[in-house]
N, C-alpha and C positions, 0 to 999 in steps of 0.2 A: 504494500500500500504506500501511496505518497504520502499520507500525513503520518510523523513523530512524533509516537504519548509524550507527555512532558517528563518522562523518568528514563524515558530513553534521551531526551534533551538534555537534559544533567548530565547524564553519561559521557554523550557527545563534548558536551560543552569540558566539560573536565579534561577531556584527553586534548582536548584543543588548546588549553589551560597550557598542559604538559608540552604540545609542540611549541607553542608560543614562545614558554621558557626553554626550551633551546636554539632560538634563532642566535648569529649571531650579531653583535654589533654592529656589522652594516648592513645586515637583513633589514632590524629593528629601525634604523637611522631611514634608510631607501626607502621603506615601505611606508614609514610613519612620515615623510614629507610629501612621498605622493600621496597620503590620505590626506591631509592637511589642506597639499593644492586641490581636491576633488572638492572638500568641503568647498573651500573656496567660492570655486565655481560655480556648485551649484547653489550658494546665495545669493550670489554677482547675478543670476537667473534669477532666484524668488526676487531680488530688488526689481530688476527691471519690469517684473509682471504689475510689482508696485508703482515704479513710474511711469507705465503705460494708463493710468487709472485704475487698475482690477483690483478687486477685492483680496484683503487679507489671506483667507483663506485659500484663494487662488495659488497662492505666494507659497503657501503652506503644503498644496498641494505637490507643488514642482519640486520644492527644496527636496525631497526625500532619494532625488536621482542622485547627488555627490553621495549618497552613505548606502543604496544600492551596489554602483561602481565599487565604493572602496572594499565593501564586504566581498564581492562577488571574484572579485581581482585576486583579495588575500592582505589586504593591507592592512597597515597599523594602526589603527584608532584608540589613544588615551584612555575615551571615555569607556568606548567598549570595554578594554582589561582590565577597567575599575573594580570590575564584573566577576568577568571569565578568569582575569588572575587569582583574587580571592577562593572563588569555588575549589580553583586546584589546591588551594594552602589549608583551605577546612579540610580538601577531602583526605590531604596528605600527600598528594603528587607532585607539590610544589614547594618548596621553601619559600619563605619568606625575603630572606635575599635575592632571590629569582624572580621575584615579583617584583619588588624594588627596582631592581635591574631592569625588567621590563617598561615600567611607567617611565623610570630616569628618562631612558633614552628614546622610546616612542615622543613621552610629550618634548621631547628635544625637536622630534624630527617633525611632529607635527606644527609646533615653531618655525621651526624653518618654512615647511611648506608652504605655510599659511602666509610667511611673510613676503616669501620670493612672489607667490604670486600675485599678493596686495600691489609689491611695484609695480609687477607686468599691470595689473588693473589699473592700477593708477594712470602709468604710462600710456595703457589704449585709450585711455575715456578721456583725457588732458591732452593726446598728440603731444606726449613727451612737455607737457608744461607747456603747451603755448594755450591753453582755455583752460576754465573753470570745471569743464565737464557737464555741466546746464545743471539739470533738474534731479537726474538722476544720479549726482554727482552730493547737491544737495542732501539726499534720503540717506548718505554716507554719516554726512557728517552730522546729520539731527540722530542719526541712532547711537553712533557714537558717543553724543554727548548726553544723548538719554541716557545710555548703559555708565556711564563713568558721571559726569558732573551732577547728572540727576539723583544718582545716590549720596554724593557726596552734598548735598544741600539737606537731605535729611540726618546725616549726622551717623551714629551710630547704629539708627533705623535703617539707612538706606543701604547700608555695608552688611546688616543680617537680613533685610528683602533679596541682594543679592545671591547671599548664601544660600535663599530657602529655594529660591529662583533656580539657583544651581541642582537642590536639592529633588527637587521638582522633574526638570529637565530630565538627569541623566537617569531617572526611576524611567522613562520614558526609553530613551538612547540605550538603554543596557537590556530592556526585553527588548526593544529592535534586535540588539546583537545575538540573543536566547532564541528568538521567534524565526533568526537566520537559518538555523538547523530544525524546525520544524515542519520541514517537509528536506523530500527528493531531489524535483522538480523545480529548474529555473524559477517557472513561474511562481509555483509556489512560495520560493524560496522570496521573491521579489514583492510579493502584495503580502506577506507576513510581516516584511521589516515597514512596509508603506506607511501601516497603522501607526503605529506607535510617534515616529518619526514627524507623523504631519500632526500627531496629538501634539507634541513639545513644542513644534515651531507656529502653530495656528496660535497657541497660548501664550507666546510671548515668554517663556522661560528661559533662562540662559548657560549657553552651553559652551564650555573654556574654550572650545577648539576653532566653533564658528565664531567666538570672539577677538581669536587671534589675528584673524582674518579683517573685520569687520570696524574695529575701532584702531588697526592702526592704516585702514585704508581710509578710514573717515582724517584723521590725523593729516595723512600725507595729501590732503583736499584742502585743506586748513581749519579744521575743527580747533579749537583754542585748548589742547588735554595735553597734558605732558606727561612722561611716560608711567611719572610717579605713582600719578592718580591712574593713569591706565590699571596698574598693578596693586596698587592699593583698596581703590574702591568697584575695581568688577574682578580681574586675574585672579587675583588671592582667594577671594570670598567663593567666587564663582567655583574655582577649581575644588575649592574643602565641599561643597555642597556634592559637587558631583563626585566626587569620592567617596563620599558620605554614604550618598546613595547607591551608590554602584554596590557597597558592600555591603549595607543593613536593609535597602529594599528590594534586592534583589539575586543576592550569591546565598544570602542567611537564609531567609525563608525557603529559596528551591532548594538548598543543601535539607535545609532538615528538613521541606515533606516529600523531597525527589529522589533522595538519595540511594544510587542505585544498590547498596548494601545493605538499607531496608527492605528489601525486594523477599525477601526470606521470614523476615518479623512481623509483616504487613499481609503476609497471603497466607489465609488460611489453609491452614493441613489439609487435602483430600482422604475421607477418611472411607472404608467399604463399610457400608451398611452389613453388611454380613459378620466384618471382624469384629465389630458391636454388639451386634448380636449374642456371636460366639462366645466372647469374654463377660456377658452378663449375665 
């Protein structure tokens, strides 16, 4: 059958855990900048639906192509491992320095991605700094300054909005990654991750990766944020939230009611009505 109970998902997901942690170094680095640039892109696309007039959720609709691609390729996504790492260190296939190791250098490379291809962005939509980039160059730098200067005018408030924000998001972003192996089948595999994905971004929650992209593209437009506040009042908060989540709403619950070594304690004994009989 093409569709995967969710205890064989866990399963899946854990040995995926394991291959993860043995990528090396430049596996982790190559893979996690080409997720990065994917994300990218495919917000550079939800903007544009925005500044064509369409509606939000339009916007919401589309973005779900960059984390498609990255999943389908085999790439590196931060958010994802937040996830899939954890599950291997509950279940025991993974150390904890192995996990470490992995986010180190994924969200490295997702930095990068994200950033190399902010300039290419910049650069196509400016003609290399000779315009402003119009309207849609605009919707850069008002989100930017939403996600960073807007929080910071609430103070303390606006620094744990992001966190929860964060928090929010990657419960979202990390069953995308769970719901990648429940099924066979391309397609399958492709309208499982859609949901979740267009839940997070219709909602307006915030996600470290496509923010890495996002605010220092609005920056490089002339959004008035310096890199401070970039990292202080969205980077920082944003990133714990999604970590957060990645490991208490979603590797902890499927470990304890997925876990495929409950598989034994959970299914009851077949027993012969006969040998019942017999023995009473």
């Amino acid at each position: 059958m093409d569709y995967v109970t969710p205890r064989e998902m866990v399963s899946d997901a854990i040995q995926l855990a394991r291959n993860k942690a043995d990528l090396s170094v430049q596996d982790l680095l190559i893979r996690g900048v080409l997720a990065g640039a994917f994300l990218g892109c495919a917000t550079s696309l939800a903007f544009m639906a925005l500044s064509q007039g369409l509606p939000p959720l339009v916007a919401a609709i589309i973005f779900p192509v960059g984390f498609v691609m990255l999943v389908l390729l085999g790439q590196e996504l931060a958010t994802g491992n937040f996830a899939l790492l954890p599950l291997g260190v509950m279940s025991g296939r993974v150390r904890v320095g192995e996990m470490v190791r992995n986010w180190a250098w994924v969200y490295l490379g997702n930095l990068l991605g994200s950033l190399a291809y902010a300039l290419l962005f910049y650069l196509s939509l400016t003609s290399c700094g000779t315009s402003n980039g119009g309207t849609f160059a605009e919707l850069f730098r008002q989100a930017a300054q939403k996600k960073t200067l807007g929080y910071m005018a609430l103070g303390t408030s606006g620094w744990t909005t992001a966190l929860v924000k964060g928090v929010l998001c990657n419960w979202m972003v990390t069953l995308g990654a769970v719901l990648a192996l429940s099924s066979r089948s391309t397609t399958g595999k492709v309208v499982s991750m859609w949901l979740p994905i267009t839940t997070f971004f219709a909602l307006g929650y915030e996600h470290s990766i496509v923010n890495m992209f996002v605010i220092p593209t609005g920056m490089m437009l002339g959004a008035p944020i310096s890199i401070i506040k970039w990292l202080l009042w969205n980077q920082i908060p944003v990133t714990i939230g999604n970590m957060f989540s990645g490991v208490a709403c979603t590797a902890l619950p499927f470990l304890l009611t997925y876990h495929p070594q409950r598989r034994a304690l959970s299914t009851p004994a077949l027993v012969d009505p006969r040998e019942v009989g017999a023995t009473s």
